[in-house]
C-alpha positions in Angstrom: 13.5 -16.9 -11.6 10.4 -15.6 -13.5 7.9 -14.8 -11.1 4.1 -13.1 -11.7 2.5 -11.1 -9.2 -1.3 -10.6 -8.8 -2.2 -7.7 -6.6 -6.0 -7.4 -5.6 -6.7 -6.0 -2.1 -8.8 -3.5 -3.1 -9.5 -1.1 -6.1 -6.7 -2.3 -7.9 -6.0 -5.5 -10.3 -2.5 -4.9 -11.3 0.0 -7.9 -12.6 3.9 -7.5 -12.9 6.4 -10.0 -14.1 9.8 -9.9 -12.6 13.0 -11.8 -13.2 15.8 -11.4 -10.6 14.8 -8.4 -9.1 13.9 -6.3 -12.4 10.9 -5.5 -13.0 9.8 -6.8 -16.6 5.7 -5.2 -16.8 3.9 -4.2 -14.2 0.5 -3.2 -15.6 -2.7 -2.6 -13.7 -6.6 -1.8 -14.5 -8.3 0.8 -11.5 -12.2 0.5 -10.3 -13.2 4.0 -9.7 -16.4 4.1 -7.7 -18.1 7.4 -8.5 -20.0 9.6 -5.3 -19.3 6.2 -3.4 -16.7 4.3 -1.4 -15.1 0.7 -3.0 -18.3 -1.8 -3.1 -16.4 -5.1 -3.1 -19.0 -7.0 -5.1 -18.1 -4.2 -7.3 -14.8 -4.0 -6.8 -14.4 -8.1 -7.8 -16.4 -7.9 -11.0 -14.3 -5.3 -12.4 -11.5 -7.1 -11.7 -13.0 -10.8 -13.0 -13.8 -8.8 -16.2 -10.2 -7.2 -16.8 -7.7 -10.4 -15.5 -7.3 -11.9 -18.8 -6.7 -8.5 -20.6 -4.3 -7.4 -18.3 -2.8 -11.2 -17.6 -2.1 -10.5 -21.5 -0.8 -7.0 -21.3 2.1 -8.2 -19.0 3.2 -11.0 -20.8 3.3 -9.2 -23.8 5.1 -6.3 -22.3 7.8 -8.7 -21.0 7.8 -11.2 -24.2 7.0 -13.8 -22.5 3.9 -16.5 -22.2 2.5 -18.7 -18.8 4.8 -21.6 -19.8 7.7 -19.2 -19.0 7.0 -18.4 -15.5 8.4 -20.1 -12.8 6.5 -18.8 -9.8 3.0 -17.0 -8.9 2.7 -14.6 -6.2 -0.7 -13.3 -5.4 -2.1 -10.9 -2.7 -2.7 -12.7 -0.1 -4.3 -9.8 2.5 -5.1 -7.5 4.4 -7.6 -6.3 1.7 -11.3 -6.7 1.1 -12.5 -10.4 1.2 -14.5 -10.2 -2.7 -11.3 -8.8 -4.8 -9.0 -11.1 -2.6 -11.0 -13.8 -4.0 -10.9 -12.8 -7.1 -7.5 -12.7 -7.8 -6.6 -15.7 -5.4 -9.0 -18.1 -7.7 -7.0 -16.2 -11.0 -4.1 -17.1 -9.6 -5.0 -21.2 -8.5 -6.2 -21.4 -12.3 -3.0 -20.2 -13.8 -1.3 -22.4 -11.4 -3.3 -25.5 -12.0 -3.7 -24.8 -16.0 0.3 -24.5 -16.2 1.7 -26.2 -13.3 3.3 -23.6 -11.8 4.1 -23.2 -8.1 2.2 -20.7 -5.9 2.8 -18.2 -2.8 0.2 -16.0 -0.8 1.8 -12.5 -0.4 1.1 -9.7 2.6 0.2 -6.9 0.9 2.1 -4.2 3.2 5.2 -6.6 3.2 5.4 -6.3 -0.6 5.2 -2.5 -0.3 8.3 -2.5 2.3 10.4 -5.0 0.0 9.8 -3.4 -3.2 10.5 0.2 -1.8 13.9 -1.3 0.1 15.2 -2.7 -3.3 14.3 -0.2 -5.7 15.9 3.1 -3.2 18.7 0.5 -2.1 18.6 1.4 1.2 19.2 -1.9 3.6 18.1 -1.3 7.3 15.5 1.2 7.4 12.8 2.1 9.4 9.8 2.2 7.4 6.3 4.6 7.1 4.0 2.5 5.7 1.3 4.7 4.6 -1.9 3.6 2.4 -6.0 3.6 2.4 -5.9 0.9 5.2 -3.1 1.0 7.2 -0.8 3.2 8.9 2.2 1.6 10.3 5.5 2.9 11.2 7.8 -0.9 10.7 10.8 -1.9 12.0 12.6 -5.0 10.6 14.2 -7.5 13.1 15.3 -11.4 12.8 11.6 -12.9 13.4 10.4 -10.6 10.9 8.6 -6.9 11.0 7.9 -5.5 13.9 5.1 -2.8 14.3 6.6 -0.1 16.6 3.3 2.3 16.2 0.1 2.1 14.0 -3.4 3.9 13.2 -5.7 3.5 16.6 -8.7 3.9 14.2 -8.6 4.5 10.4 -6.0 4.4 7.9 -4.8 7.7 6.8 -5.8 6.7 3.0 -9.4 5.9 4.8 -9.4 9.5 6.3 -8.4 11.4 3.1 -11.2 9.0 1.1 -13.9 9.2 3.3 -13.2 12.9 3.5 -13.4 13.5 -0.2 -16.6 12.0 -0.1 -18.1 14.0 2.5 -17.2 17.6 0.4 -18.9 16.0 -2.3 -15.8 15.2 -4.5 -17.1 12.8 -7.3 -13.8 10.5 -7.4 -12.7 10.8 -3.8 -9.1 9.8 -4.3 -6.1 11.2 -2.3 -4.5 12.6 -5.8 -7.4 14.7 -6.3 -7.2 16.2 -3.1 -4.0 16.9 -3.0 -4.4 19.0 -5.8 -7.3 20.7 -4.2 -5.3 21.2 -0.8 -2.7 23.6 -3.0 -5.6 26.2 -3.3 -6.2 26.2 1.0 -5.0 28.0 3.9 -4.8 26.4 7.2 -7.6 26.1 9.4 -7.3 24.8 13.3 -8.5 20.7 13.5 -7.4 18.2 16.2 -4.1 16.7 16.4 -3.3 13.9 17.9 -0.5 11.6 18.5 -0.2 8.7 21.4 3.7 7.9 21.8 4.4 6.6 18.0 0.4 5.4 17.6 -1.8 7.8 15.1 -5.9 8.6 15.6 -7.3 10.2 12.7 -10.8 9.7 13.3 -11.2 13.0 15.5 -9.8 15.0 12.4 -12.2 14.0 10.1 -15.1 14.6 12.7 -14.2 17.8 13.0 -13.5 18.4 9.3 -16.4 17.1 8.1 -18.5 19.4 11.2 -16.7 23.1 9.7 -17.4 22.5 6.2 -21.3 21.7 6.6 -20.6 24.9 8.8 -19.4 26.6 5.7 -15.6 26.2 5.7 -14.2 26.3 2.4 -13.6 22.8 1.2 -10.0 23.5 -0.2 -8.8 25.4 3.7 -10.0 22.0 4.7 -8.3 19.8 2.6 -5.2 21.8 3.0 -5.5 21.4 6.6 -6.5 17.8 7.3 -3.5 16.8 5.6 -1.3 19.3 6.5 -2.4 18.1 10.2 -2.3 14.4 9.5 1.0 14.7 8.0 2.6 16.4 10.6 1.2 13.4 13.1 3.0 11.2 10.9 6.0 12.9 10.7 6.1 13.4 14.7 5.5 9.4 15.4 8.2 8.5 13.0 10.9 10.6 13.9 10.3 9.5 17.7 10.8 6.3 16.5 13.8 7.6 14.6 15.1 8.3 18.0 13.9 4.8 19.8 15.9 2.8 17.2 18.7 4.8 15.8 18.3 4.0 12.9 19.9 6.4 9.7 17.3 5.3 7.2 13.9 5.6 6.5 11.7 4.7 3.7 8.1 6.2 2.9 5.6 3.7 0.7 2.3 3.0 0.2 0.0 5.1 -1.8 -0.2 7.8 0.4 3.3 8.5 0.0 3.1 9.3 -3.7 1.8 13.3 -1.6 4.7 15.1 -2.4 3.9 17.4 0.2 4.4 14.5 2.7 7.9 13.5 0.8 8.8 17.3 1.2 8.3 17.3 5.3 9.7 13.8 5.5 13.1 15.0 3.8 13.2 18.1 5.9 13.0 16.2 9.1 15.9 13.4 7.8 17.9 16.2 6.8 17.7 17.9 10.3 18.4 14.9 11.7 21.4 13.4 9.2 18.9 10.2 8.0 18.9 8.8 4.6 15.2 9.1 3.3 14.1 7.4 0.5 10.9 6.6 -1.7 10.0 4.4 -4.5 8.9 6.0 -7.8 4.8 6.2 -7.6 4.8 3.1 -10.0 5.5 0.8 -7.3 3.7 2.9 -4.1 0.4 2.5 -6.0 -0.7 -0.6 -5.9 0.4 -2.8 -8.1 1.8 -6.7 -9.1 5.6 -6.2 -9.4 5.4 -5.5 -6.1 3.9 -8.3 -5.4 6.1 -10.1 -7.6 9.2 -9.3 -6.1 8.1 -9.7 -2.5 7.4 -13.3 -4.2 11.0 -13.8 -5.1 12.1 -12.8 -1.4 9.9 -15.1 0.6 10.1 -17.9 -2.0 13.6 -17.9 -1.1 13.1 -18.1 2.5 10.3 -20.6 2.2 9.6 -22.6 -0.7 6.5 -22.6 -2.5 3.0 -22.7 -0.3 0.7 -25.6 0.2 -2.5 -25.5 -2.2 -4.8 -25.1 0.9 -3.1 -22.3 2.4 -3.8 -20.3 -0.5 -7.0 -18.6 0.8 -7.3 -14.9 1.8 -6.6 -13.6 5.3 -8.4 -10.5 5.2 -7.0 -9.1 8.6 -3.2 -10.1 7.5 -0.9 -8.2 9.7 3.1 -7.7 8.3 4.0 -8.8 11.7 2.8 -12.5 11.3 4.4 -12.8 7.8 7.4 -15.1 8.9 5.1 -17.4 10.9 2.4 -17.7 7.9 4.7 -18.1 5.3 6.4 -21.0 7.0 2.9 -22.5 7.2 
C-alpha cells in the first residue's frame, strides 16, 4: 500500500510517500518567523503557497503520480487551528480530485510509530519531546497511555519563547543548542512532580537574570541543561514504575544531542535499550505521518469524510477511540 502523508501542525508542511513501511520521499518546506513566535495566519499562507511544489517534489522523488497512491494520511492535531486547515482542505482535494481514501492522523502518535519502526525496538516506553508537548507514553491494549506530561508549556515552547526573549532573530531550539556549547551553568529552578514536568518557573527566572545581565549563552546552557535533567529524572522513574528495557526519545527536541547523550548514560546505568530515530523523521515531517497512516488504516479502515476536521487539542491517549469514529 502506497500511502501520502501531509504533516501541518505547525511551522512545518512536509509530505512523504511510503509503501510498506519504507519510506519513498519525505520532503518538507519550514516558515521561519523572524524576531517573532509562529503567526498561524502566517503560518497557513506559507504553507497554501508551497503544497503543490512540494506535493510535486515527493512524487517525483518516489516516481510516482496521485493516481498511484492508495491512501492519504494528514495531520489531524494537536497543532494550530489555521495550518491544520490548510493541509486538511489539501488533503480533501487530492482525495476528492483522485478518489482516494482518507485518514486524520495524531500528530504525537505518528512521532511514536515512526521512531518504534525505524530503531526496531517493540515495547518501549516513550519521551515524547517537541514545541508543544511533553509526554513520557506508555503503550497498552486500549491504546497510549500518558503516565506524566508538561503541567504548563512544552519544552520546545520553553526553549522558543526563551530564544526570543535574548533577542535571538530565529528562535529555534537548533540555534540554541549551538549557543548553549559556549555557557557554564548558572543556578535556575528545577522542578519535577512524580513523572509530571513544569517549565514555566525556569523560564521566569531565565528570562529575570539575563535582563539582570547574565550572559545569554550561561543561560542557554543552563535552562537546558536543567530542563533536561527534569526530563531525564521523570522518565527513568517511570522506567522503574513499568519495567520496561526500552525507551525511545522523538520529537523535535530530541534531535539535542546533548539530551540523547544523558538519555544513553542513564539506559546504560540502568541495562535499557535506548533508541532514536535519525533527525529526518523527529522533525516534523509527512513520512511520519504516512506511516502512522499505514498502522491505523490497518486497524480501522479509511475515515468518514466528515470526520476529517482538525481537533486542535488531540491528545495520543484518545487515538484508538477517534480513529474508530
Amino acid at each position: 500500500m502506497k500511502v501520502l502523508g501531509i504533516e501541518c501542525t505547525a511551522h512545518t508542511l512536509g509530505i512523504g510517500i511510503v509503501e510498506n513501511g519504507k519510506v519513498l520521499s519525505n520532503i518538507h518546506d519550514v516558515y521561519k518567523p523572524k524576531n517573532e513566535g509562529i503567526i498561524p495566519r502566517k503560518a497557513a499562507d506559507h504553507h497554501a503557497e508551497v503544497f503543490a511544489s512540494v506535493l510535486k517534489a515527493n512524487l517525483d522523488a518516489a516516481k510516482l503520480s496521485m493516481n498511484d497512491i492508495d491512501l492519504i494520511a494528514f495531520s489531524q492535531g494537536p497543532g494550530i487551528g489555521a495550518p491544520l486547515s490548510v493541509g486538511i482542505a489539501g488533503a480533501k482535494y487530492l482525495a476528492a480530485k483522485f478518489n482516494k481514501k482518507m485518514i486524520g492522523i495524531n500528530h504525537p502518535y505518528a512521532h511514536v510509530e515512526i521512531s518504534k519502526h525505524l530503531t526496531d525496538l517493540k515495547n518501549p516506553l516513550v519521551l515524547y519531546l517537541s514545541g508543544g508537548n511533553s509526554q513520557i507514553l506508555v503503550e497498552e491494549k486500549q491504546g497510549y497511555h500518558v503516565l506524566g506530561e508538561t503541567l504548563d508549556i512544552g519544552i520546545g515552547n520553553l526553549f522558543d519563547t526563551f530564544g526570543r526573549a535574548i533577542g535571538l532573530e530565529y528562535a529555534h531550539g537548533s540555534v540554541l543548542e549551538q549557543l548553549a556549547k559556549q555557557g557554564k551553568y548558572v543556578e535556575l529552578p528545577y522542578t519535577v512532580k512524580g513523572m509530571n514536568l513544569v517549565f514555566s518557573g525556569l523560564l521566569t527566572q531565565a528570562e529575570k537574570l539575563f535582563k539582570e545581565g547574565k550572559k545569554r549563552e550561561d543561560l542557554t546552557y543552563s535552562i537546558m541543561e536543567t530542563a533536561f535533567a527534569m526530563s531525564c529524572e521523570a522518565t527513568e522513574r517511570a522506567l522503574f514504575l513499568t519495567r520496561k528495557k526500552e525507551l525511545i526519545i522523538c520529537g523535535g527536541v530530541a534531535q539535542n544531542k546533548r539530551l540523547q547523550e544523558m538519555l544513553k548514560s542513564m539506559c546504560k546505568e540502568d541495562n535499557v535499550k535506548f533508541g532514536v530515530a535519525p533527525d529526518e523523521f523527529n522533525r516534523d515531517n509527512g513520512a511520519m505521518i504516512a506511516y502512522a497512516g499505514s498502522v491505523l488504516y490497518k486497524k480501522y479502515g479509511a475515515m468518514k469524510l466528515d470526520s476529517c476536521k482538525p481537533i486542535t487539542n488531540y491528545r495520543i491517549d484518545t487515538v484508538d477511540y477517534i480513529a474508530r469514529g
